[in-house]
C-alpha positions in Angstrom: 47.8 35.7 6.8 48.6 32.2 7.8 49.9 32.6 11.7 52.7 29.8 10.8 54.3 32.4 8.2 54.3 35.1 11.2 57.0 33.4 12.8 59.4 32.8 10.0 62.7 32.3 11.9 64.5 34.7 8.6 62.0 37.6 9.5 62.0 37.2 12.8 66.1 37.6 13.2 66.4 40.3 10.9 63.0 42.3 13.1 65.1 41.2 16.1 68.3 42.8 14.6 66.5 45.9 13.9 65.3 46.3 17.9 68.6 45.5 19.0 70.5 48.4 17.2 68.0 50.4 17.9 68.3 49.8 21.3 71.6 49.9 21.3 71.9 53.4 19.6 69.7 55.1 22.3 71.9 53.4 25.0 74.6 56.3 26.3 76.9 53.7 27.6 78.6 51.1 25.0 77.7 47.7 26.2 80.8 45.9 27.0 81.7 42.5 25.5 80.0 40.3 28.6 76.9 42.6 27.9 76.8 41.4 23.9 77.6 37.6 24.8 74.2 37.4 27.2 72.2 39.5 24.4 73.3 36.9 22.0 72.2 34.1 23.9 68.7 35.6 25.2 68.8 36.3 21.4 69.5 32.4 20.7 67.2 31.6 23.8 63.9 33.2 21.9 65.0 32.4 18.5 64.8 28.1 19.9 61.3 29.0 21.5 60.1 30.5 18.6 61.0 27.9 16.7 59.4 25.8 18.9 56.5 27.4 18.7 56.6 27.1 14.9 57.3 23.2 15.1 53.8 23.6 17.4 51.9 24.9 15.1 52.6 23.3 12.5 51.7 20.6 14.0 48.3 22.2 15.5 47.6 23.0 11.8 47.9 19.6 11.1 45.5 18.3 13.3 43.2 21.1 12.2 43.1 20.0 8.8 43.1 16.1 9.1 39.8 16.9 12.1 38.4 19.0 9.2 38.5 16.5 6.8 37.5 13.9 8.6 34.7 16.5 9.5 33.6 17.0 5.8 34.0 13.0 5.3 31.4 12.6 8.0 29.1 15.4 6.6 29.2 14.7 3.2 28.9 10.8 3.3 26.8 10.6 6.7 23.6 8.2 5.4 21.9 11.5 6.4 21.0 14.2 3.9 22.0 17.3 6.0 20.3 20.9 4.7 20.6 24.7 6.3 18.0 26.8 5.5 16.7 29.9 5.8 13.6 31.1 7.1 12.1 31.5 3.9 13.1 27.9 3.3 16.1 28.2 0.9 18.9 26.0 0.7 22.1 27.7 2.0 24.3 24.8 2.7 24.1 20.7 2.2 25.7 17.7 1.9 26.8 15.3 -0.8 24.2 12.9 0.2 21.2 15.6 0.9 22.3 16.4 -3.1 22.1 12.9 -3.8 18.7 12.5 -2.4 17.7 15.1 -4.2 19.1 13.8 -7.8 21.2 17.0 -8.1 24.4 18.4 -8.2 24.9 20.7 -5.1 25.7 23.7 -6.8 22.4 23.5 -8.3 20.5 22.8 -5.4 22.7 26.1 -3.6 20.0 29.3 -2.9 16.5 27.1 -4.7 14.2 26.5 -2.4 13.6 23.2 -0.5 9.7 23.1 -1.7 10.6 22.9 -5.0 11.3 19.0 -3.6 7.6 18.6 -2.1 4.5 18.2 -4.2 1.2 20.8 -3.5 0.1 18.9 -0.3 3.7 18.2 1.4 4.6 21.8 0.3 2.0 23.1 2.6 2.8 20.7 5.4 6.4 21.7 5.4 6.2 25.4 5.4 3.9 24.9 8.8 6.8 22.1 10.0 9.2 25.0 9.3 7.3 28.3 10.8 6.8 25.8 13.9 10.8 25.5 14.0 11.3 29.0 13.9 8.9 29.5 16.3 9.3 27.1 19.0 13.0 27.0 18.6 13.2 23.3 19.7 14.1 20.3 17.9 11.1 19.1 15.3 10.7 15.9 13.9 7.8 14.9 10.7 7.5 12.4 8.3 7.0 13.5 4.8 7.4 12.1 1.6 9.9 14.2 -0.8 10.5 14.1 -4.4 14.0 12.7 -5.0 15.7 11.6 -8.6 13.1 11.9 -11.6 10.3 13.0 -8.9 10.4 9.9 -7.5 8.6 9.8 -4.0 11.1 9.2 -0.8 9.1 8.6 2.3 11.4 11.0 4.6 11.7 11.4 8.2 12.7 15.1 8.6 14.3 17.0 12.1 14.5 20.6 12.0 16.4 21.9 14.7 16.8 26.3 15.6 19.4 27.1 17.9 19.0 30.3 19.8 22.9 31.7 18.4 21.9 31.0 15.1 18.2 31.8 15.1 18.3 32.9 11.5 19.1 29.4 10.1 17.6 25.9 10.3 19.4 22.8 10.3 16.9 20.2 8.6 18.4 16.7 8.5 16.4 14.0 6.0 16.2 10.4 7.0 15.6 7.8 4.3 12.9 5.5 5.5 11.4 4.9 2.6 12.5 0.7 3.5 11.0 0.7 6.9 7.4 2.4 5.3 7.6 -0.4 2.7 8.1 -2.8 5.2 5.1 -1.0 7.3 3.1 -1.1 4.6 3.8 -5.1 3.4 3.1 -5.6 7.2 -0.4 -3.7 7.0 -0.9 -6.2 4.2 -0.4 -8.9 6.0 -2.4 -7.7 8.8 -5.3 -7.6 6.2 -5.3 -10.7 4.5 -5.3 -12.2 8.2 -8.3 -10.2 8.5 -9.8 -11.6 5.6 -8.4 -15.1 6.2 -9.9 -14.8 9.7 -13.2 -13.8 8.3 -13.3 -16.6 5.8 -12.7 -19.2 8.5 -15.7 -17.4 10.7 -17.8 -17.9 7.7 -17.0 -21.6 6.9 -17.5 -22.8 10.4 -21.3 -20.9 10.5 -22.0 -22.0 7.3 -21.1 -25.6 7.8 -22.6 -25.2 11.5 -25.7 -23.6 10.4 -26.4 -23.0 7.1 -25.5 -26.5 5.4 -27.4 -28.1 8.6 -30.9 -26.6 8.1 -31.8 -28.3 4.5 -30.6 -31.4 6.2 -32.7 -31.0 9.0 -35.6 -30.0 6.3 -34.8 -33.4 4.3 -34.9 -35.6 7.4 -37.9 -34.2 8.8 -40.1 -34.0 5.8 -38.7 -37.7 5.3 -40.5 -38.6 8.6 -43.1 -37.0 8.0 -43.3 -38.3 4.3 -43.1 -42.2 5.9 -45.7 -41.6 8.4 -48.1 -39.9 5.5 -47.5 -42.8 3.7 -48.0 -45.3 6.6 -51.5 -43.6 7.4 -52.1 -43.6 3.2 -52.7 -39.9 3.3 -51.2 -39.7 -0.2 -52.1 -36.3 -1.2 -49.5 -34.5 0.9 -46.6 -37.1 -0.1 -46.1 -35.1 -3.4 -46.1 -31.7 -1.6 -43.6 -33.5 0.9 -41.9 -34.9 -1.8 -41.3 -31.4 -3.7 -40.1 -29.3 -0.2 -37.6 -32.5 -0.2 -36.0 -32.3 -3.2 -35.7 -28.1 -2.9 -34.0 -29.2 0.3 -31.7 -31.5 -1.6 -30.9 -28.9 -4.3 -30.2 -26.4 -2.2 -27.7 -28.8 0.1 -26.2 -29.8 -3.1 -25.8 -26.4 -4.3 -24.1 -25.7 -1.0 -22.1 -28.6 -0.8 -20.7 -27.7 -4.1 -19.7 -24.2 -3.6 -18.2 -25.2 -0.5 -16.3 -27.9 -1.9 -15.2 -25.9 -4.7 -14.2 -22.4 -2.7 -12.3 -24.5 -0.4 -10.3 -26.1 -3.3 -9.8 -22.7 -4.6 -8.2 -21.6 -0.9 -6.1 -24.7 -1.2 -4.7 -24.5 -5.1 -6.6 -27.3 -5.8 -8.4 -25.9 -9.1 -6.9 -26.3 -12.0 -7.3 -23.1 -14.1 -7.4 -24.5 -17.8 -9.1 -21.5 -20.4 -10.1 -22.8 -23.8 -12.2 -21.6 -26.6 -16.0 -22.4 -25.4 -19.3 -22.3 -27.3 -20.8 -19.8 -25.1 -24.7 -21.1 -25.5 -23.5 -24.6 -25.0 -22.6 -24.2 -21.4 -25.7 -21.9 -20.9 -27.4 -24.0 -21.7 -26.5 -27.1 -19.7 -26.6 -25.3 -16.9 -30.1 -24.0 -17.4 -31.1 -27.6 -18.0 -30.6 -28.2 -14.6 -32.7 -25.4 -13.1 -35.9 -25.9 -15.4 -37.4 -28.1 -12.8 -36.6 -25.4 -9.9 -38.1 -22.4 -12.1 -41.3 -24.5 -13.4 -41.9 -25.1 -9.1 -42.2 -21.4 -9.1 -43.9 -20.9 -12.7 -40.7 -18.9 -14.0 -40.1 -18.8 -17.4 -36.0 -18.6 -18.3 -34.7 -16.8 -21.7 -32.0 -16.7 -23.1 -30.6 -13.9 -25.8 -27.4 -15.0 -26.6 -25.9 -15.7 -30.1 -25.3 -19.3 -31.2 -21.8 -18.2 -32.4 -20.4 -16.7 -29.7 -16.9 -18.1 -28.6 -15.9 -16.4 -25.0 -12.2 -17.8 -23.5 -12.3 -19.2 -20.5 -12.2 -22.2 -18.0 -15.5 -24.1 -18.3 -16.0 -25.7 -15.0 -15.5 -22.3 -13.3 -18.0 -20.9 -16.3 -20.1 -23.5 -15.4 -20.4 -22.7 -11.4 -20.5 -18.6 -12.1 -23.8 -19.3 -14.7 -25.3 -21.7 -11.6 -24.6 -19.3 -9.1 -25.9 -16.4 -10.7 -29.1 -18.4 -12.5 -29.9 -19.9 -9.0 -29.9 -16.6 -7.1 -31.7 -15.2 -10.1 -34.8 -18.1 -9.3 -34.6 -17.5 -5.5 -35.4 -14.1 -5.4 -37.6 -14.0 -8.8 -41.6 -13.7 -8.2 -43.7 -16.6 -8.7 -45.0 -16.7 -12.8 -41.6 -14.0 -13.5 -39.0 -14.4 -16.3 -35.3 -14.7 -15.6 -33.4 -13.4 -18.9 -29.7 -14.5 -20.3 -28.0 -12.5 -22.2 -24.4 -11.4 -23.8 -22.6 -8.4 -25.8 -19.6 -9.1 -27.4 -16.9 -6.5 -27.7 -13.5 -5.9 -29.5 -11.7 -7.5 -26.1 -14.1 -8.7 -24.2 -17.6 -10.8 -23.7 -20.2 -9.7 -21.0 -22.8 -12.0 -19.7 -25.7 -10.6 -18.2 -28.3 -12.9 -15.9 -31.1 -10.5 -15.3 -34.5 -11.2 -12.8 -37.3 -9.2 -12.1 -38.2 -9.9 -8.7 -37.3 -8.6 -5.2 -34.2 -6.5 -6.0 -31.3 -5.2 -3.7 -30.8 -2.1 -1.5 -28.1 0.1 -3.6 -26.9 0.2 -0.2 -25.9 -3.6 0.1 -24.5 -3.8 -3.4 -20.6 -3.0 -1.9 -21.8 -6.4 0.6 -22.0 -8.7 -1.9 -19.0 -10.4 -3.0 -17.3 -9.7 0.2 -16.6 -12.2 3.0 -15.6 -9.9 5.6 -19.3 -8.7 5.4 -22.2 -10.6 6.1 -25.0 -10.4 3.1 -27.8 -13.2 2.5 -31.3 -12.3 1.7 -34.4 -14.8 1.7 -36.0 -15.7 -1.4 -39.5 -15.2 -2.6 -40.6 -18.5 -1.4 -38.4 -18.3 2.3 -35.3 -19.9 0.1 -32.1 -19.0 2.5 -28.3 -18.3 0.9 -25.3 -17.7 2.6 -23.8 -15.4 0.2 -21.1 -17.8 -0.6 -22.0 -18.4 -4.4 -21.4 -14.9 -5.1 -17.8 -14.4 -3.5 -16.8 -18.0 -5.2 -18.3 -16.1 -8.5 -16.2 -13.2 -7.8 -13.1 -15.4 -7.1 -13.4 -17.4 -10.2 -14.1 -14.1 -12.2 -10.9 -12.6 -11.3 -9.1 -15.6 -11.8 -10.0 -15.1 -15.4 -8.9 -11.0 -15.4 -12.4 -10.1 -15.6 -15.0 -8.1 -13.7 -18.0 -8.8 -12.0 -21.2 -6.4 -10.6 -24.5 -6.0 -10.3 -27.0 -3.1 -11.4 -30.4 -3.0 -8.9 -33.4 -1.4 -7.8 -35.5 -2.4 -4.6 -38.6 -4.6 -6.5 -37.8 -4.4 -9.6 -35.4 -7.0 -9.8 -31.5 -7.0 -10.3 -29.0 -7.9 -13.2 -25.7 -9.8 -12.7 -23.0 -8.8 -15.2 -19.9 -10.8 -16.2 -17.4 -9.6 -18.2 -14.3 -11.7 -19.5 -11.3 -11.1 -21.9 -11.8 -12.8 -25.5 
């Protein structure tokens, strides 16, 4: 009954009526006039209070129902989903915005079971997080990831907490933070590609402080030595001389190059411009240029590839992947070996292949290769030195293009290079 309606000023005269005669019809002595004035006014005196006390409550009803609603504003539109559960991990009671989380209505979600929310792995994880709560019957605190509207993942901080009063329930409150994990994770990438950034500055500086200074010092001293040879007419060493030069040369130009052109690509300086190209055609002026290289080292370079085929693609950055690949593939060929070139067309794609039968690769070092963060160079058959470069500028210009790059190996028996671009 509401206690307002229990003092009813109508109910309460008439109840007051009734005690009076009452009282008055057990009394032996009549009560005199005087005696009925003061009953009236005690009468009137409670009757006031009473309604006072009404007026009171009303008022303290009131308040009760404006703090209640303000109460169910808070809990239902808090930016908190708010969940009691039971031990067994049901949903007993929640707010508007647990439900919302969720991507149900809350009637629904009323009684079903809060894993029905985590996928096989954060299921696990929470009935532990839970049992703990229970157990420990102090305030908890995870970070899960939950599956709100259409399964959709929402990286969730949840608190559980067990109060001793009310050790049968949990309250588990759910903290959307799926914006701050975003923003963790966009900051891990950042992180990295300072790493990698870092790591490709470390390996221009030693490759312009050592690597591009050692053929130079090979061209200048052989120079020297080629002057004084001639000087003293010792002839017959001024063509060996003359040969260790000009592999010297190539190999600064080669270096120069691919620096020049990876640091243009680091800059936006490279034009990316993919056309129709005569596959063979750029083969083979790019094999032209290495005949002299592979006859200095009696290797023999075929090529397999149809006089037809049409790949899509930028043709300077064709050009340096072919040089790249062909050079590494003399460098580390035996002396009197056979570097082969070869392609497979497909429904979407071309593949180029550049295949040597020399030193190979440890399967080991493949995952090295077109990485800068990791240092990979290997000496050629005839003590020819890389720095790895060429193969990370391959890989770059590759995936400029949408295509894929790897290498198949095995320890001497030589390695193949594989290139494969859209049509």
């Amino acid at each position: 009954m509401d206690p307002v309606n229990q003092f009813d000023p109508n109910q309460l005269r008439k109840k007051a009526e009734d005690i009076l005669k009452s009282k008055i019809s057990k009394r032996k002595v009549v009560p005199t006039e005087s005696d009925l004035l003061r009953l009236v006014h005690e009468l009137e005196v409670h009757q006031i209070e009473l309604e006072l006390q009404n007026e009171e409550l009303i008022l303290s009803r009131e308040r009760s129902e404006n703090i209640a609603q303000k109460y169910t504003s808070l809990y239902d539109f808090a930016p908190i989903g708010y969940f009691t559960l039971s031990k067994e991990g049901k949903i007993l009671e929640l707010n508007l915005i647990g439900a919302k989380m969720l991507g149900k209505e809350r009637s629904f979600l009323k009684n079903r079971h809060f894993g029905q929310f985590l996928d096989g792995k954060g299921l696990l994880a929470f009935s532990l997080f839970l049992d703990k709560a229970f157990e420990s019957k102090t305030k908890l605190v995870s970070e899960m990831t939950v599956l709100g509207t259409g399964n959709s993942p929402i990286y969730a901080q949840l608190t559980a907490i067990v109060e001793e009063e009310h050790d049968d329930n949990c309250l588990l409150t759910i903290l959307d933070i799926t914006d701050r994990k975003k923003a963790e994770l966009d900051l891990e990438e950042v992180v990295r590609q300072l790493h990698i950034l870092n790591s490709e500055k470390d390996k221009f500086f030693s490759i312009i402080a050592h690597d591009l200074k050692n053929p130079f010092n090979s061209i200048i001293g052989y120079s020297e030595l080629l002057v004084m040879k001639v000087r003293e007419k010792k002839f017959e060493v001024v063509e060996e001389f003359a040969g260790i030069i000009l592999d010297s040369s190539l190999r600064a130009m080669d270096l120069l190059g691919n620096l020049m052109k990876w640091a243009q690509s680091k800059t936006g300086r490279i034009n990316f411009n993919p056309r129709n190209i005569v596959l063979i055609e750029v083969v083979n002026e790019v094999t032209d240029m290495y005949d002299q290289i592979a006859q200095q080292k009696d290797i023999t370079i075929r090529k397999k590839i149809p006089e037809e085929m049409v790949i899509h693609a930028d043709e300077d950055m064709l050009a340096t992947i072919l040089r790249n690949l062909i050079s590494n593939a003399v460098k580390f060929s035996k002396p009197g070996g056979e570097i082969l070139l070869f392609s497979k067309g497909e429904l979407n794609t071309v593949t180029l292949g550049v295949k040597d039968f020399g030193i190979g690769i440890a399967k080991d070092e493949l995952d090295k290769l077109f990485r800068l963060d990791t240092s990979f160079s290997s000496i050629g058959t005839n003590g020819e030195k890389g720095t790895g470069l060429g193969l990370i500028l391959c890989k770059e210009f590759v995936d400029r293009h949408g295509g894929k790059i790897w290498a198949e190996t095995e320890k001497n028996l030589g390695s193949t290079f594989f290139v494969s671009l859209p049509r």
